[in-house]
C-alpha positions in Angstrom: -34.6 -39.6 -10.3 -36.5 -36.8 -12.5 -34.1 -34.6 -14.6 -30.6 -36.4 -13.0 -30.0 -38.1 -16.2 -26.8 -36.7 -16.3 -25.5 -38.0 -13.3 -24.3 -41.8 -13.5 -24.3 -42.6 -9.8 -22.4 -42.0 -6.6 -18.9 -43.7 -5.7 -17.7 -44.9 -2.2 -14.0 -43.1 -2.1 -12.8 -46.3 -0.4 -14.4 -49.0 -2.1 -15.4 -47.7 -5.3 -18.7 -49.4 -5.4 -20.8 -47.2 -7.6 -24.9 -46.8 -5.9 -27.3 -45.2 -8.3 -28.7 -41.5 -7.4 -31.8 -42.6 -6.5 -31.0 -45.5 -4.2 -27.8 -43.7 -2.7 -27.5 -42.6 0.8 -25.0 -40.6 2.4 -22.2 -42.8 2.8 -21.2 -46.0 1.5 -22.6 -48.4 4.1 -19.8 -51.1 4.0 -17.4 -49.6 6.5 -18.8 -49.9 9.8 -15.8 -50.9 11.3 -13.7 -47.8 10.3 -13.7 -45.1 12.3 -17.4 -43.4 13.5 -18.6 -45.9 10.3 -19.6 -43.0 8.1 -15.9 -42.6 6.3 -17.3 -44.3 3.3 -18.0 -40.5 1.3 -19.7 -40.9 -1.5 -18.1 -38.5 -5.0 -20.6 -37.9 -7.5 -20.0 -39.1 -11.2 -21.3 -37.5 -14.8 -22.1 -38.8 -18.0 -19.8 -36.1 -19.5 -20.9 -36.5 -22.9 -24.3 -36.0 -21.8 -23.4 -32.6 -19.7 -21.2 -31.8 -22.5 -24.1 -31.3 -25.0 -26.0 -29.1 -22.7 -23.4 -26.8 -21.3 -20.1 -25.6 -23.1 -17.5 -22.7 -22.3 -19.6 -21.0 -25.3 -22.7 -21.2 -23.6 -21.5 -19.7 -20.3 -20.0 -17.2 -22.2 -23.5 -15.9 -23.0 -25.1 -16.7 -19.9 -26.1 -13.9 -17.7 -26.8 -16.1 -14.7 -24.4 -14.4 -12.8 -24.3 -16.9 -9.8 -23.4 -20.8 -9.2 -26.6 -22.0 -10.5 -25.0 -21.4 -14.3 -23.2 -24.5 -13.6 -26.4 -26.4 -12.7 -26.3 -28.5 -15.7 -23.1 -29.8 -14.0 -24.6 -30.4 -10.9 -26.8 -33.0 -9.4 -29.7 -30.9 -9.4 -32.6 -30.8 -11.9 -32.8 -28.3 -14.6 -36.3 -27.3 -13.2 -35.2 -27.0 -9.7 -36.5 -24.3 -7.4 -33.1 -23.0 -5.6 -32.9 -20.0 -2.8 -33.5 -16.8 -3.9 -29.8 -15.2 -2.5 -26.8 -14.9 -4.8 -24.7 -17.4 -4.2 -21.3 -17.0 -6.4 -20.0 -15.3 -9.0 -17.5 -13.5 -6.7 -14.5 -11.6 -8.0 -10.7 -12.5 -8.7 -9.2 -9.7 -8.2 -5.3 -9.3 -10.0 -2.7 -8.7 -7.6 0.5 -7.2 -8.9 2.1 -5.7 -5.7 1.8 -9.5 -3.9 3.0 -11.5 -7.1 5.7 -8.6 -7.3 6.7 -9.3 -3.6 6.3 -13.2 -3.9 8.6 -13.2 -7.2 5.8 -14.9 -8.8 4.2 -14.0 -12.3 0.7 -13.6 -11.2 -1.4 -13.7 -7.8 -5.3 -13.5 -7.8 -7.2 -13.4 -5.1 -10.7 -15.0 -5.4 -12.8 -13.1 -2.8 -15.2 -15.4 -1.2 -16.2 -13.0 1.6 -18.6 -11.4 -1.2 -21.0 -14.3 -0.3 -24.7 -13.5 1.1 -23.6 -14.4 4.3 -19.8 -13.9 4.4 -17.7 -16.6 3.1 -17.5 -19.8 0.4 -19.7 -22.0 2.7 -23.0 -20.2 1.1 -22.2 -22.5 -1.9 -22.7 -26.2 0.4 -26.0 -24.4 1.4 -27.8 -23.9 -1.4 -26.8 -27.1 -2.7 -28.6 -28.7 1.1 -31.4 -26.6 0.7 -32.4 -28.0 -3.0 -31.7 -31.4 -2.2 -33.4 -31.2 1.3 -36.6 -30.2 -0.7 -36.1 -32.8 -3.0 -36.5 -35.0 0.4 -39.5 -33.2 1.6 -37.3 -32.5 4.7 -39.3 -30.4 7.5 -35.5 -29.6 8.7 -32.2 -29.2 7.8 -29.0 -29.5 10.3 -25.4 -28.2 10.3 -22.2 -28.5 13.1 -20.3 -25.4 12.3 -17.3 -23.7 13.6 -19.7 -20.9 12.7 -19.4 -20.2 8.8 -21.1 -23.3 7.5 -23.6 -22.3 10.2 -24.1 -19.0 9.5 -24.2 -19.9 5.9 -27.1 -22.4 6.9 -29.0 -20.2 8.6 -29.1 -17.4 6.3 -29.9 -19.3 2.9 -32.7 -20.9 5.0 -34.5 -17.7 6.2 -34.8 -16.7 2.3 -36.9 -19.6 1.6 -38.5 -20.1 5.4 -36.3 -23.2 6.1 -36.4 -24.9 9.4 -32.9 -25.5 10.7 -31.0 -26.6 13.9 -27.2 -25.3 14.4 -24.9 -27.3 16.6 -21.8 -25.2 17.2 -19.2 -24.6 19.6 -19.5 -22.1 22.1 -16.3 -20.8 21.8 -17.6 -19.9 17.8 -16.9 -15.9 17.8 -19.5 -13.6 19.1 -20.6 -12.5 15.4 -20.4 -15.8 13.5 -22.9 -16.8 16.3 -25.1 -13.4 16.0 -25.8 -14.3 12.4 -27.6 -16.9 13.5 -29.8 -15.3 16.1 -31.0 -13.0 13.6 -31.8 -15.0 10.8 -34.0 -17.3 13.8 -32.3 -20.7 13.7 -32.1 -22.9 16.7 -29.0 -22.6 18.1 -27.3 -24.9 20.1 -23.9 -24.0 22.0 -22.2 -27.3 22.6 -19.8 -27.0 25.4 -16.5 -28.7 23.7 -15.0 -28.0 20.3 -15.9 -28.4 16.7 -16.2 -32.3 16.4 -18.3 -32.5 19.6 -20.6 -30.5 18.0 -20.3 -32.7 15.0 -20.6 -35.8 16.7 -23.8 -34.3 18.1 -25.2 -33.1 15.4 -24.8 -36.3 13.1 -26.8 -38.5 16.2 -29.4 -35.8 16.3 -29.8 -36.1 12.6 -30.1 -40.1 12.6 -32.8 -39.1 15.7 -35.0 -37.0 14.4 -34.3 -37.4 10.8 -33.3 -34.4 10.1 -31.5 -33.7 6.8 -28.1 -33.5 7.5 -25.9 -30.9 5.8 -22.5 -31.9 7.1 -19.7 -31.6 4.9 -17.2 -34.8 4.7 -20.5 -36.8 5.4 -23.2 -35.3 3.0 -21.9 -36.2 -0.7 -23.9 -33.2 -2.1 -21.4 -30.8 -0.2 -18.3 -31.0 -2.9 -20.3 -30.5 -5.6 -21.7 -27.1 -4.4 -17.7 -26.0 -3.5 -16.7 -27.0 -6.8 -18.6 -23.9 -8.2 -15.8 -22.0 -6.6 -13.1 -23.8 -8.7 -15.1 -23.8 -12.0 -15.5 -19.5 -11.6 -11.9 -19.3 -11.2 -11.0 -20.7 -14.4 -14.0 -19.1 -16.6 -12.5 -15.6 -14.3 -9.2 -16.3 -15.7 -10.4 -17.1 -19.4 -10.2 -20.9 -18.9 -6.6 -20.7 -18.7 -5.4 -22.6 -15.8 -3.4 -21.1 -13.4 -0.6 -23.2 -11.9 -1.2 -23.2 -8.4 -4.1 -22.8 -5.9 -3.8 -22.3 -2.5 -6.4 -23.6 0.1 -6.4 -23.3 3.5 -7.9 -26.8 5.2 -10.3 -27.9 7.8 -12.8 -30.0 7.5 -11.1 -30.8 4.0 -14.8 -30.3 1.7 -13.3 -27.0 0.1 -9.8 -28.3 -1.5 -11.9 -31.5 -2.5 -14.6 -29.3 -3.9 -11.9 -27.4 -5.5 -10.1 -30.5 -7.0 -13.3 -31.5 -8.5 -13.7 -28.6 -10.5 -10.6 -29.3 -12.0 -11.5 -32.6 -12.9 -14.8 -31.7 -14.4 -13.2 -29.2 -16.6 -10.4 -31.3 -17.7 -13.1 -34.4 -18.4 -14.9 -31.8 -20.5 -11.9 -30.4 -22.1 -12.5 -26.8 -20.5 -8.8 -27.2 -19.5 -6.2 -29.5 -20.6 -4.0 -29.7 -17.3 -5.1 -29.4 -13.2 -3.2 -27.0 -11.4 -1.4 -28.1 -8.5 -3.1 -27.4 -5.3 -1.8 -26.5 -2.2 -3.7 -27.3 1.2 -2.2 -24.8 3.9 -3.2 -25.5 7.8 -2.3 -23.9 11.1 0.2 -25.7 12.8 -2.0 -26.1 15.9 -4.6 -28.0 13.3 -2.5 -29.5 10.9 -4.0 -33.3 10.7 -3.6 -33.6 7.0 -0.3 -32.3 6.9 1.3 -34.6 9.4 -0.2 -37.5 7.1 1.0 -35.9 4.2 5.1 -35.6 5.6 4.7 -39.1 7.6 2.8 -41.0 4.4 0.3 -41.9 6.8 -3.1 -43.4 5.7 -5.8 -40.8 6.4 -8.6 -42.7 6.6 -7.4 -44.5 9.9 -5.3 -42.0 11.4 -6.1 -41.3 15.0 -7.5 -37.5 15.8 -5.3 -34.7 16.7 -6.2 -32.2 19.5 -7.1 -29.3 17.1 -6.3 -24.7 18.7 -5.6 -22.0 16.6 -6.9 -18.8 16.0 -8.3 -19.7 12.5 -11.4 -21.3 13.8 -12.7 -21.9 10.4 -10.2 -24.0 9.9 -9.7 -26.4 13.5 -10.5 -29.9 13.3 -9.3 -32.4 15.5 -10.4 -34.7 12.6 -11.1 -33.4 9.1 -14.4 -35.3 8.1 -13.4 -35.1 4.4 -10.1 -36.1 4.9 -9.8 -38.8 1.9 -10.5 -36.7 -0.8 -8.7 -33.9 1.0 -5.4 -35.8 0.7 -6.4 -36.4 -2.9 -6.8 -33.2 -4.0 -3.1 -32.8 -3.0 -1.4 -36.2 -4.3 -2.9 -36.3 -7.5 -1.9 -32.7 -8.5 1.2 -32.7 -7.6 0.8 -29.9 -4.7 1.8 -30.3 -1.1 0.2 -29.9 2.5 2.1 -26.5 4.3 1.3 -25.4 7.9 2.0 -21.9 9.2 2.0 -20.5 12.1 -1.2 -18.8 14.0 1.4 -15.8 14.1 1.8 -16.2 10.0 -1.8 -16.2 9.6 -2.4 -13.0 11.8 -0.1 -11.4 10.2 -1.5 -13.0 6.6 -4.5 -10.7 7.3 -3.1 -7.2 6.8 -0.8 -8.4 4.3 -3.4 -9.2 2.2 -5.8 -6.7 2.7 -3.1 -3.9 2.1 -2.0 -5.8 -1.3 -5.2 -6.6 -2.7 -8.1 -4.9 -0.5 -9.7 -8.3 0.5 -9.7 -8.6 4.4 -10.2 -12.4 4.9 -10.5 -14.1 7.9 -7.8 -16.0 9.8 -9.1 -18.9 7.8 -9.2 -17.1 4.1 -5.3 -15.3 5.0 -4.2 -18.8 6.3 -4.0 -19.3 2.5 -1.8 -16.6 2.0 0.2 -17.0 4.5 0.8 -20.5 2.8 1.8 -19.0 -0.4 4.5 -17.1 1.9 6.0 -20.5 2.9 5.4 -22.1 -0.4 7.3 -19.3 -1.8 10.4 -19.2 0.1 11.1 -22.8 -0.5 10.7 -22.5 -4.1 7.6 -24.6 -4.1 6.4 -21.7 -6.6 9.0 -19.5 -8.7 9.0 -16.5 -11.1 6.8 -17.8 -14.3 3.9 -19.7 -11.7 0.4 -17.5 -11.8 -1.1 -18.3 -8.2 -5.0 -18.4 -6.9 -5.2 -17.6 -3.8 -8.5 -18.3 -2.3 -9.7 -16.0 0.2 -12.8 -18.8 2.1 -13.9 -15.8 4.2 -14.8 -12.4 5.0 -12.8 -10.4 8.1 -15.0 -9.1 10.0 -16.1 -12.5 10.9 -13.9 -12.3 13.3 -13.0 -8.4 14.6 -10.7 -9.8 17.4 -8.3 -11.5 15.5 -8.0 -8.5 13.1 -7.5 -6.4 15.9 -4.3 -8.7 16.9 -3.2 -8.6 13.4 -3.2 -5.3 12.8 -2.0 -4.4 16.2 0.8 -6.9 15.9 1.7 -5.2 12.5 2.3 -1.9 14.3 -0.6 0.1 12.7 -2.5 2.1 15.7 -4.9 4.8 14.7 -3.7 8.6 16.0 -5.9 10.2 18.8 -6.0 14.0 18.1 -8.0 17.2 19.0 -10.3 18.6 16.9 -8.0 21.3 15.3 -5.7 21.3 12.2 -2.9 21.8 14.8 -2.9 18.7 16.7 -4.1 17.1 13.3 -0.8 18.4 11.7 1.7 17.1 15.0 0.1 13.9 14.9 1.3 13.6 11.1 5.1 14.6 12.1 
């Protein structure tokens, strides 16, 4: 394919059989008989010599592209390619000395994905879709969503007039779903929970042949996440921090982040991976049940998925094998907390740092709590936490945090006087 000389092919997670870019589809074909048939993801692999001659920690340094697309020569997009006008990336890391100071860690940053165009980290997967769906000459694009990835979707499409179709749940809170009635998608409320809408989606798709945008199914996903991972080490001066927290759904974020680290390492950006930490609620904590029990991910029955972070509920993460991955191979660990933890995550975080995340972006947080306590971090570990979302994605779960926290605004007269009781 024209100007993808630098990438070597696509591998099958399970098998490892290696299918060139051009001939590649979006899974490895050879596992019909595990699970829905489509677990065979597909990782994206670099001639890292060749990307190593066009892009260096020197050049970024004097590159003012100030979004993800100053990675492109490190992602399987051509150097001529036309991508969506929004600014996707390049969001802050913001130093946080009053939580590392509470923690009894050395350092926590906060990398504030709620900066995105439309609110949170899944604007990255999108642009990524959007380029490779022109490449396709694909009249529309599709996404199930717990509402981020949708809203994310919806809004890179309107900058470049993109048809789209949204399959999300109808329980999706009443903003997440308002983005996408005013940037004009076609919505569709599915009556059942995030992997109904999934399911639906993915046979809608293969229908109509729609290109399909689904993270843990659509290879291309990862590599726009990873963009994430690669500004938090150029943030930080390409000094690796030793931990990163994640909070986990689907699973295409912590992958997406693991790649980075592998990229950089392969291109000697870094010389060790940080261990990464994958923190889910305890009423969606798939992964971390494998993880304690050993079990094998990729055939692993589904859990029945509720918690307040619905960013972040899957009865079955879709990119569950590299998921897992991203944890064993670092050295890291799967933690649940509690929906109460992550509630309470919110203010915490937004009174230490000034990010207000979403349940989903504090469940990672409120992960670094646990990890914490048990010593899984100590006093000389510098901690990323990364914040997947912005809060007022979801006003009524803030409102139970910060009501559960105690803070109520006062209710006064118009005068000094009842202005100066309220205060005693």
């Amino acid at each position: 394919m024209s100007g993808l000389d630098h990438v070597t092919g696509l591998v099958c997670v399970i098998c490892g059989v290696s299918y060139p870019i051009a001939d590649s589809g979006y899974v490895c074909p050879a596992h019909p008989e595990v699970g829905s048939g489509n677990e065979g993801i597909l990782d994206v692999r670099y001639d890292y010599e060749l990307v190593g001659s066009r892009i260096s920690r020197q050049s970024l340094a004097a590159d003012p592209t100030n979004t993800m697309w100053r990675y492109r020569a490190l992602m399987p997009v051509a150097a001529d390619a036309v991508v969506p006008p929004l600014t996707v990336g390049w969001t802050p890391t913001y130093d946080a000395p009053r939580l590392a100071a509470a923690l009894g860690v050395a350092r926590v940053w906060v990398k504030d994905e709620g900066r995105q165009p439309t609110a949170s980290l899944k604007d990255r997967a999108s642009a990524m879709a959007l380029v490779k769906a022109r490449e396709k000459g694909a009249e529309v694009v599709t996404t199930a969503s717990t509402g981020n990835a949708a809203a994310a979707l919806s809004g890179l499409a309107a900058s470049i007039g993109q048809k789209n179709v949204i399959f999300v749940p109808e329980t999706a809170p009443e903003a997440k779903v308002t983005q996408l009635l005013a940037y004009g998608s076609t919505v569709a409320l599915v009556k059942g929970n995030y992997d109904a809408a999934f399911d639906l989606c993915m046979q809608a798709a293969e229908e109509f042949g729609w290109y399909n945008r689904n993270t843990g199914f659509n290879p291309y996903m990862t590599e726009g996440k990873k963009t994430a991972g690669l500004e938090i080490l150029e943030q930080l001066g390409w000094d690796a921090p030793e931990a990163i927290f994640v909070s986990v759904g689907d699973g295409s974020i912590i992958g997406g982040v693991h790649k980075a680290m592998k990229d950089a390492v392969a291109l000697g950006w870094i010389e060790r991976t940080p261990r990464i930490f994958g923190i889910q609620s305890a009423g969606s904590d798939y992964l971390v049940q494998a993880f304690e029990s050993g079990e094998d991910v990729l055939t692993k029955a589904p859990i029945s998925a509720e918690t307040v972070a619905d960013s972040i509920s899957a009865d079955l993460p879709r990119d569950r094998i590299k998921a897992m991955a991203a944890v064993t191979e670092t050295g890291g660990s799967y933690l649940r907390v509690s929906d109460d933890e992550i509630l309470a995550a919110v203010p915490t975080l937004a009174r230490g740092s000034g990010v207000f995340a979403e349940p989903a972006g504090a469940a990672a947080y409120a992960g670094l709590e646990v990890a914490a306590e048990r010593g899984l971090v100590g006093a000389d570990d510098r901690v990323v936490v990364l914040s997947t979302g912005n809060g007022l994605k979801d006003i009524a779960s803030a409102m139970k945090a910060v009501s559960a926290a105690g803070t109520e605004p006062m209710h006064i007269l118009p005068t000094l006087e009842s202005l100066k009781e309220a205060l005693q």
